[in-house]
ZATOR-521717 format. One record per residue (C-alpha): residue number from 1; residue in three letters; x, y negated, z. Coordinates in Angstrom, 2 decimals, padded with zeros to 5 digits, always signed. Each point is the difference from the previous one (the first is absolute). Layout:
N
[NUM,"Ala",[X,Y,Z]]
...
***
This chain:
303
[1,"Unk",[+000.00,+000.00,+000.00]]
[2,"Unk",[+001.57,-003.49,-001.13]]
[3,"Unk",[+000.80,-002.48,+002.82]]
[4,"Unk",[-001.43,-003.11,+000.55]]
[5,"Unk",[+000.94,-003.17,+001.71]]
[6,"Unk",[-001.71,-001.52,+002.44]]
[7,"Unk",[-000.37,-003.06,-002.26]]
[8,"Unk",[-001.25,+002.13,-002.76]]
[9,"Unk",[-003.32,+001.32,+002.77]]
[10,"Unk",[-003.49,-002.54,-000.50]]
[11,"Unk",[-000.61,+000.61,+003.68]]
[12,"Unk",[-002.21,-002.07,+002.70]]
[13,"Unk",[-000.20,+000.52,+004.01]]
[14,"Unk",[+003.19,+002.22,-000.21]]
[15,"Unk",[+000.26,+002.54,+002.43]]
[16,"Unk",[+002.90,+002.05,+001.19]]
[17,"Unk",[+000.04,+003.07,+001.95]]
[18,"Unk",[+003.11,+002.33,+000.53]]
[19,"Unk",[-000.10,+003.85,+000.09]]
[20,"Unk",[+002.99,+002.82,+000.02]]
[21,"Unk",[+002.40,-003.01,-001.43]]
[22,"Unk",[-002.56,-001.46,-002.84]]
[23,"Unk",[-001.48,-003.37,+000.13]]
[24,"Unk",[-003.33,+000.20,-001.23]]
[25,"Unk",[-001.67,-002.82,-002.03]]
[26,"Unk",[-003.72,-000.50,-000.01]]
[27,"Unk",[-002.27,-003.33,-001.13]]
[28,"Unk",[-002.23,-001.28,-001.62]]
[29,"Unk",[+000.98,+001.60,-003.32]]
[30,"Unk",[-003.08,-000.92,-002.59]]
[31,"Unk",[+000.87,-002.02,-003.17]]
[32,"Unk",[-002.89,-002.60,+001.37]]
[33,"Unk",[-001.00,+000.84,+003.32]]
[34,"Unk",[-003.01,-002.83,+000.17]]
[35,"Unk",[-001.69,+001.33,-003.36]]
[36,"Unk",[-001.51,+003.69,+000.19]]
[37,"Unk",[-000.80,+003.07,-000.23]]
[38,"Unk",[+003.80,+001.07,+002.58]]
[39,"Unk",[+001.61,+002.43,-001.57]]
[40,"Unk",[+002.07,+001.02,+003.82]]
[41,"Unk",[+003.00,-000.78,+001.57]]
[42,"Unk",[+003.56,+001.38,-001.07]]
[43,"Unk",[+003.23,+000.87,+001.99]]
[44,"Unk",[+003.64,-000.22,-000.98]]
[45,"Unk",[+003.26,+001.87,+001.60]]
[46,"Unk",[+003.23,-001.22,+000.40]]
[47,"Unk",[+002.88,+000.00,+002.49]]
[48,"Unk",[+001.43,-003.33,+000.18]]
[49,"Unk",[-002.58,-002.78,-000.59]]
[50,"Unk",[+000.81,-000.26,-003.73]]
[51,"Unk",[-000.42,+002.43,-002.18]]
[52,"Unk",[-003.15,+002.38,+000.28]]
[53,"Unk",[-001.07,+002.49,-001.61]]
[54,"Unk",[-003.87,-000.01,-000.86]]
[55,"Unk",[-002.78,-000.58,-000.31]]
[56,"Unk",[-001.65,+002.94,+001.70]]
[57,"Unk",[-004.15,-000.17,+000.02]]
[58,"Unk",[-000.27,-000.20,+004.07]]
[59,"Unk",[-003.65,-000.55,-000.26]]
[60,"Unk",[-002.66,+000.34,-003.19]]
[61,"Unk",[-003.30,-000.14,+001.52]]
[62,"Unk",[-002.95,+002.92,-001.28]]
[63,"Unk",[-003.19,-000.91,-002.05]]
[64,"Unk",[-001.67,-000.73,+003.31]]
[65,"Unk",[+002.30,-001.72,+001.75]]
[66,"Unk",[-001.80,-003.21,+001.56]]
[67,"Unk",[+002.66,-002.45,-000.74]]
[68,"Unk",[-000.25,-001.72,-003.03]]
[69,"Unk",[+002.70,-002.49,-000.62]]
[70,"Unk",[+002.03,-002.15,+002.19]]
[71,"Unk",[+002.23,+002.38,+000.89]]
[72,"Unk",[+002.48,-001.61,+002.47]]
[73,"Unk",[+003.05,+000.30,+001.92]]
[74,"Unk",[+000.34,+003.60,+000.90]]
[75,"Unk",[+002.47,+000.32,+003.24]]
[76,"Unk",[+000.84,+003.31,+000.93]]
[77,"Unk",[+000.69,+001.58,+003.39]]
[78,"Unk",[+000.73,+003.58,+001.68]]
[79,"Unk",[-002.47,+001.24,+002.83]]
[80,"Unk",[-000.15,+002.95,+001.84]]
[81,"Unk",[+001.74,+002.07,-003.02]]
[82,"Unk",[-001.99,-001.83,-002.66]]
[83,"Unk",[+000.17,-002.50,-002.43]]
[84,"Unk",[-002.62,-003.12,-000.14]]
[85,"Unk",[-000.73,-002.32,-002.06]]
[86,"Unk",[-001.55,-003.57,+000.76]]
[87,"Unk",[-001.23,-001.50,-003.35]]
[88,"Unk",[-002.63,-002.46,-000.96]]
[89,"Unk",[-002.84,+000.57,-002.40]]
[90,"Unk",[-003.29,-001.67,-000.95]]
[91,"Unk",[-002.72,+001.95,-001.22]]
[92,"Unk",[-003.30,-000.65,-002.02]]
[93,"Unk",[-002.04,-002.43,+002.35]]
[94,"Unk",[+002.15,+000.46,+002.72]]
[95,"Unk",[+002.07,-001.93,+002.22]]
[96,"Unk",[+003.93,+000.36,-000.88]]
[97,"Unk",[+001.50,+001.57,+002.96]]
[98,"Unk",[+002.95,+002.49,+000.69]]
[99,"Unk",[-000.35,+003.58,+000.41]]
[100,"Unk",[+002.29,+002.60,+000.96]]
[101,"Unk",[+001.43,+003.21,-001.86]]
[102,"Unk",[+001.72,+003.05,+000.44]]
[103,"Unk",[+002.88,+001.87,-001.34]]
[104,"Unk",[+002.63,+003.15,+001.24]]
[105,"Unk",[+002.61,-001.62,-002.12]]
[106,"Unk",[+001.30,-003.73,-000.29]]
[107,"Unk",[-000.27,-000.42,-003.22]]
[108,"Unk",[-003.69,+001.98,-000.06]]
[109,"Unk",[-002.48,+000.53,-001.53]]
[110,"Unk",[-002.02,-002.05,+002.34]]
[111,"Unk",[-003.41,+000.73,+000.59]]
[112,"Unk",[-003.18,-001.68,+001.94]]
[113,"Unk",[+000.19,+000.37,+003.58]]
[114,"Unk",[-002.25,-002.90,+001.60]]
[115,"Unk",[-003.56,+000.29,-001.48]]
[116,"Unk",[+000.23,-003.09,-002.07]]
[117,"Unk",[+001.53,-003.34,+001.94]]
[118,"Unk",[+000.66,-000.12,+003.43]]
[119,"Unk",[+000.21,-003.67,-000.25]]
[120,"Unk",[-003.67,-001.34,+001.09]]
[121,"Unk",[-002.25,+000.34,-002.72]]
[122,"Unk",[-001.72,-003.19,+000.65]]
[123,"Unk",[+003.38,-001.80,-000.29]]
[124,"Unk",[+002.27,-001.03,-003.33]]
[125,"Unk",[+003.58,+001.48,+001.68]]
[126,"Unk",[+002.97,+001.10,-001.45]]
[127,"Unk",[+003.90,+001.21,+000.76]]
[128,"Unk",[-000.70,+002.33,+002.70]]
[129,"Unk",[+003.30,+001.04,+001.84]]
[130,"Unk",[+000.45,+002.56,+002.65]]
[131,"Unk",[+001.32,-000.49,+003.42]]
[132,"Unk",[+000.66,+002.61,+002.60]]
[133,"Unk",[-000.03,-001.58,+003.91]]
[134,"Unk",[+001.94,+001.05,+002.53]]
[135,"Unk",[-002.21,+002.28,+001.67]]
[136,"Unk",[-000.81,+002.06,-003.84]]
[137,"Unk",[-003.19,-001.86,-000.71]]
[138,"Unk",[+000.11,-000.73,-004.29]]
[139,"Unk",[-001.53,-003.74,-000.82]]
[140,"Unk",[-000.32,-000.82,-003.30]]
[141,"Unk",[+000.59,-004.05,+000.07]]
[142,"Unk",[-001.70,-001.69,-003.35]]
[143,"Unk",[-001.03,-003.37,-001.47]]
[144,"Unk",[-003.24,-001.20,-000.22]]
[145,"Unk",[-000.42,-001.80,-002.76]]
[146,"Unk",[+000.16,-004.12,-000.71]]
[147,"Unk",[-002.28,+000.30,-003.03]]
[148,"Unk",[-002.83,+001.32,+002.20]]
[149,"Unk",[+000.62,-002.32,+003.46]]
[150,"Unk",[+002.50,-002.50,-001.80]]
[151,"Unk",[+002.83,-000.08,+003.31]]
[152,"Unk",[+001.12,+003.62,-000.95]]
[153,"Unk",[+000.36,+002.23,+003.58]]
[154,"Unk",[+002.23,+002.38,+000.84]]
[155,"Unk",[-001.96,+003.33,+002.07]]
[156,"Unk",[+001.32,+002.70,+001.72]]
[157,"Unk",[-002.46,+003.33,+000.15]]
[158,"Unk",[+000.76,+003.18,+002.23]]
[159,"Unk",[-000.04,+003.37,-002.33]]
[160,"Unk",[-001.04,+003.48,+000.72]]
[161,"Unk",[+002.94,+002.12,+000.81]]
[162,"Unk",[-000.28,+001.78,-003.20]]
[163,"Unk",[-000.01,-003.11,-001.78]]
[164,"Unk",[-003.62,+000.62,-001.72]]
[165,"Unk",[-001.93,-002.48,+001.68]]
[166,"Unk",[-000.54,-002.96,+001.92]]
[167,"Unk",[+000.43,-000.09,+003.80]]
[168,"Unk",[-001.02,-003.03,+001.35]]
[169,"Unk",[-001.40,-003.82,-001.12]]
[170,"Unk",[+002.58,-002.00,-002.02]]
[171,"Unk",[+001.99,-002.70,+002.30]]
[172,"Unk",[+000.98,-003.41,-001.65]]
[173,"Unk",[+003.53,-000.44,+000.20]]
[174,"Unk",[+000.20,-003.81,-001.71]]
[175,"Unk",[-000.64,-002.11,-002.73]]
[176,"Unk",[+001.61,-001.37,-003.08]]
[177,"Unk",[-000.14,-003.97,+001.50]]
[178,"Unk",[+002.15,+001.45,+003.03]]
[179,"Unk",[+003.09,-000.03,-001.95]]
[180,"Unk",[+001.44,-003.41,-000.53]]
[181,"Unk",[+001.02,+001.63,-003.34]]
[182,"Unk",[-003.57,+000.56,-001.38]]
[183,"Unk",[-001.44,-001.95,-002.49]]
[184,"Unk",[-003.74,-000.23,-001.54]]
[185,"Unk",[-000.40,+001.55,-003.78]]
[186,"Unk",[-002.74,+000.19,-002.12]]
[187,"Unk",[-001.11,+003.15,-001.98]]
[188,"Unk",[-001.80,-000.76,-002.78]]
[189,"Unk",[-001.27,+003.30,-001.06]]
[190,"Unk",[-001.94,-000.04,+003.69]]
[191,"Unk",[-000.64,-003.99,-000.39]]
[192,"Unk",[+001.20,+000.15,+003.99]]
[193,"Unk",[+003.10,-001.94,+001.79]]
[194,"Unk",[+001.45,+001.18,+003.09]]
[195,"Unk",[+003.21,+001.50,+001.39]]
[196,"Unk",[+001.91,+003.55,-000.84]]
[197,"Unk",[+000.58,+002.49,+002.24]]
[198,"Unk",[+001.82,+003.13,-001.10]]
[199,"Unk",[+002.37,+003.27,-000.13]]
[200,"Unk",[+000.10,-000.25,+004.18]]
[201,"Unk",[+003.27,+002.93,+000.50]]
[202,"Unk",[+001.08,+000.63,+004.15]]
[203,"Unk",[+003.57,+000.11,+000.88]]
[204,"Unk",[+001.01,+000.83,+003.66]]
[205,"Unk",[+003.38,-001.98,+000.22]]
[206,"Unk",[+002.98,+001.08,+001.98]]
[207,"Unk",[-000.79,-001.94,+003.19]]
[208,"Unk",[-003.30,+001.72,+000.08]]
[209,"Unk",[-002.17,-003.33,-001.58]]
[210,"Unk",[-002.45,+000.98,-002.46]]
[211,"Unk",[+000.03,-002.09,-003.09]]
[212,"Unk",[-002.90,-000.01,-002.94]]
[213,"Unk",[+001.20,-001.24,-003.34]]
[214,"Unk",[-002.53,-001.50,-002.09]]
[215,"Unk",[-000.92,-001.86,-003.35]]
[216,"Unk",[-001.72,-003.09,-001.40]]
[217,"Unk",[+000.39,-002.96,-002.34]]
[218,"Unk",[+002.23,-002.75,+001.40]]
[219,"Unk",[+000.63,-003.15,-001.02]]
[220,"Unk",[+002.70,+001.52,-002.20]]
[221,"Unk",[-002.43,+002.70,-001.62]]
[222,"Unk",[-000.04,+003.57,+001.02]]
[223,"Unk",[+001.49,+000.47,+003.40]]
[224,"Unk",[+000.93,+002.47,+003.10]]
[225,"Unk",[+000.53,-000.59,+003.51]]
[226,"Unk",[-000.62,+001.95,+002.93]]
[227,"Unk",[-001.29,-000.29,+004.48]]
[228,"Unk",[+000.70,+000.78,+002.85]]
[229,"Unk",[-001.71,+001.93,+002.34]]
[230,"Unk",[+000.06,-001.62,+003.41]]
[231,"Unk",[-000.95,+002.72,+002.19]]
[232,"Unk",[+001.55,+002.83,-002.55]]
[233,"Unk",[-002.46,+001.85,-000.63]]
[234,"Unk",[-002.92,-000.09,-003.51]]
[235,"Unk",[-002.37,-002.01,+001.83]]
[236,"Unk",[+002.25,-003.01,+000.22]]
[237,"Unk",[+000.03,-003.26,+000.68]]
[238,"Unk",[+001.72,-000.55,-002.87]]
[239,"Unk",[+002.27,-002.88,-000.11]]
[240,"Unk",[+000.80,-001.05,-003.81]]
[241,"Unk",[+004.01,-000.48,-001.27]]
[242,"Unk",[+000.57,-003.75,-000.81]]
[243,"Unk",[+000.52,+000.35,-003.58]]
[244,"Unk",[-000.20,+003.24,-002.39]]
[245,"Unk",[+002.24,+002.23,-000.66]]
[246,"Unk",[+000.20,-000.30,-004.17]]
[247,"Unk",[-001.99,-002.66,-001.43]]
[248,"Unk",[+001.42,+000.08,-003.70]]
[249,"Unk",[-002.93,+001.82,-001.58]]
[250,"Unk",[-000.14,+003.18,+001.39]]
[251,"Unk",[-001.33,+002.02,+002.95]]
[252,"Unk",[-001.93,+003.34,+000.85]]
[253,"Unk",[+002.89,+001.32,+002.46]]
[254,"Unk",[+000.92,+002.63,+001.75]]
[255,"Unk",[+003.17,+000.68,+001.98]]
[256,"Unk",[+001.86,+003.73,-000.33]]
[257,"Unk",[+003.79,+000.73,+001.66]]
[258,"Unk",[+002.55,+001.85,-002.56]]
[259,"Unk",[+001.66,+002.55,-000.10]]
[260,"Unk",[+002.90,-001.57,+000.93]]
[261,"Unk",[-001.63,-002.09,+002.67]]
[262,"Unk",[-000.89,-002.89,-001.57]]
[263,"Unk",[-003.26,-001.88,+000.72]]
[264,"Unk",[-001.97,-001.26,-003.08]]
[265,"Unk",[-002.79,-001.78,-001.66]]
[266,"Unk",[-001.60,+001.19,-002.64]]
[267,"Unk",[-002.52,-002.24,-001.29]]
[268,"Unk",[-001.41,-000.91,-003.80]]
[269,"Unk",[+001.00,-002.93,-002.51]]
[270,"Unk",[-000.80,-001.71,-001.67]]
[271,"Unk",[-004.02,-000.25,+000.51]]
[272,"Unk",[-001.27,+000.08,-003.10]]
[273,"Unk",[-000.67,+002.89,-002.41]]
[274,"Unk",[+001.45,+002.14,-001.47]]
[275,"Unk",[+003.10,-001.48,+000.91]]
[276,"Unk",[-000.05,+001.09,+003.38]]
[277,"Unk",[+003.12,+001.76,+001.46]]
[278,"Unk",[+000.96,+001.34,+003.52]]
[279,"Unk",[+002.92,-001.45,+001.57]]
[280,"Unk",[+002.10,+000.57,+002.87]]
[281,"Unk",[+001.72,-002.48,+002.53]]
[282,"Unk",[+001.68,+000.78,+003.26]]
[283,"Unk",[-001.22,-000.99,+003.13]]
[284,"Unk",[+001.87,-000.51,+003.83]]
[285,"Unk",[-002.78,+000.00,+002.96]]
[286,"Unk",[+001.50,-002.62,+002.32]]
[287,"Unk",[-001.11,-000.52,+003.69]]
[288,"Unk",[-004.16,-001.68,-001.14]]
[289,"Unk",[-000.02,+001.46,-003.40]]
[290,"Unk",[+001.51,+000.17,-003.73]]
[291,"Unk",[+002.27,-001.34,-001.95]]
[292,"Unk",[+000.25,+000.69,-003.81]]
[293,"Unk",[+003.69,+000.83,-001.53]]
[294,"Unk",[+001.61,-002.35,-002.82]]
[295,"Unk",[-000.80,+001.89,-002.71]]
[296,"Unk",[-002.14,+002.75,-001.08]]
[297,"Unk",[+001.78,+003.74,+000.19]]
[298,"Unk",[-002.06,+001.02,-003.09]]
[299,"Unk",[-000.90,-002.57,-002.24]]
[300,"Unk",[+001.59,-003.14,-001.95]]
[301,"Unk",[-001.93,-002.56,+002.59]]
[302,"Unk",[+001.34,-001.90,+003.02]]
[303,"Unk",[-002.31,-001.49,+002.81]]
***
């Protein structure tokens, strides 16, 4: 199978997971993901961040599969000898919202777990991540979205230990206008204005602080920053950084260690399709936070 580049992958709301000494690549993989019908998500295979071998068809839903199109930024995560996968969907007169699916392999095939979204189904929401506490209990934390209440919200939501179902009411995390960062956009196709929220990812630091990256449009276009949670733990208070993160068009992160220790970002840019690419920078957590490196490990940008 030929090699590609990293540059050479269309790829949105990159996500990296490592297995047996592989870094595996998922995203949001469709030529257009806002037009329909999805065709699924696909995975690529490589060993140093660069060149990957792929793509592999991780997911192609069945005939009666309820998701339609917007199919969105796929993270996947190992549990209890399995393989999930959080992904967003919409389906015919439903509510977009992200479901979860199941796999005995990395790469898949993937397969419905969750009977449709576990999101609400009275709510728009999107980017579901999971997050295991400290005492086992899975939460899936997602956005609820600013073209339905206009200041987007971040949620948190227990799961059912298998991972199938909801376990508990949503929780409210923030808003958008929290971040001094965040600033109002207008979406023409939904003739609304209001704030982004989206791609929330958890990251226990070092020092035992639990950080939340997450993305909306700044006053430079597509951005990412991330909180802090006061008290440690999902429920927060959640005290904003001071400024984001990357703010150069581009955003959607997630944070992943190497294999030869290195912490990184990976994130997508530029915003716009198809000309989307994932991209890499290295990160130091200092005593309150993170700090982005000079230059990007993978990529011909610089912050």
């Amino acid at each position: 199978m030929k090699l590609l580049k990293t540059g050479d992958i269309q790829i949105r709301d990159p996500f990296v997971l490592k297995e047996n000494r592989n870094y595996y690549l998922f995203g949001s993989t469709d030529r257009d993901i806002w037009k329909g019908p999805g065709t699924g998500f696909d995975a690529y295979v490589g060993h140093d961040l660069e060149y990957w071998e792929g793509p592999y068809p991780a997911f192609r839903p069945d005939a009666g599969f309820w998701g339609k199109d917007n199919f969105w930024a796929p993270e996947v995560y190992e549990y209890r000898g399995a393989w999930y996968m959080f992904a967003t969907f919409r389906g015919e007169n439903m509510m977009r919202g992200t479901a979860i699916l199941k796999a005995r392999h990395p790469l898949g095939p993937y397969e419905p777990w969750s009977e449709g979204a576990v999101t609400p189904k009275d709510r728009m929401s999107l980017d579901g991540t999971l997050f295991v506490d400290d005492d086992g209990q899975p939460w899936m934390v997602f956005c609820h979205e600013w073209v339905q209440i206009k200041d987007g919200a971040i949620c948190a939501m227990k799961l059912s230990k298998d991972l199938k179902k909801p376990a508990g009411e949503p929780v409210e995390l923030f808003r958008s206008t929290l971040a001094p960062w965040s600033v109002m956009v207008e979406s023409k196709s939904n003739n609304v204005k209001g704030w982004v929220t989206d791609g929330p990812f958890l990251h226990r630091m070092n020092n035992r602080k639990l950080l939340m990256l997450w993305s909306c449009m700044g006053p430079s276009g597509y951005c990412i920053g991330y909180a802090v949670s006061r008290s440690g733990n999902i429920l927060g208070p959640w005290k904003q950084a001071n400024a984001p993160l990357f703010d150069r068009d581009g955003g959607h992160g997630m944070i992943f260690e190497t294999y030869d220790g290195r912490l990184l970002l990976a994130i997508h840019t530029p915003n716009k399709t198809p000309h989307e690419r994932a991209a890499f920078f290295p990160l130091r957590e200092t005593d309150e936070g993170l700090e982005l490196g000079t230059a990007c490990a993978v990529c011909s940008l610089s912050p």
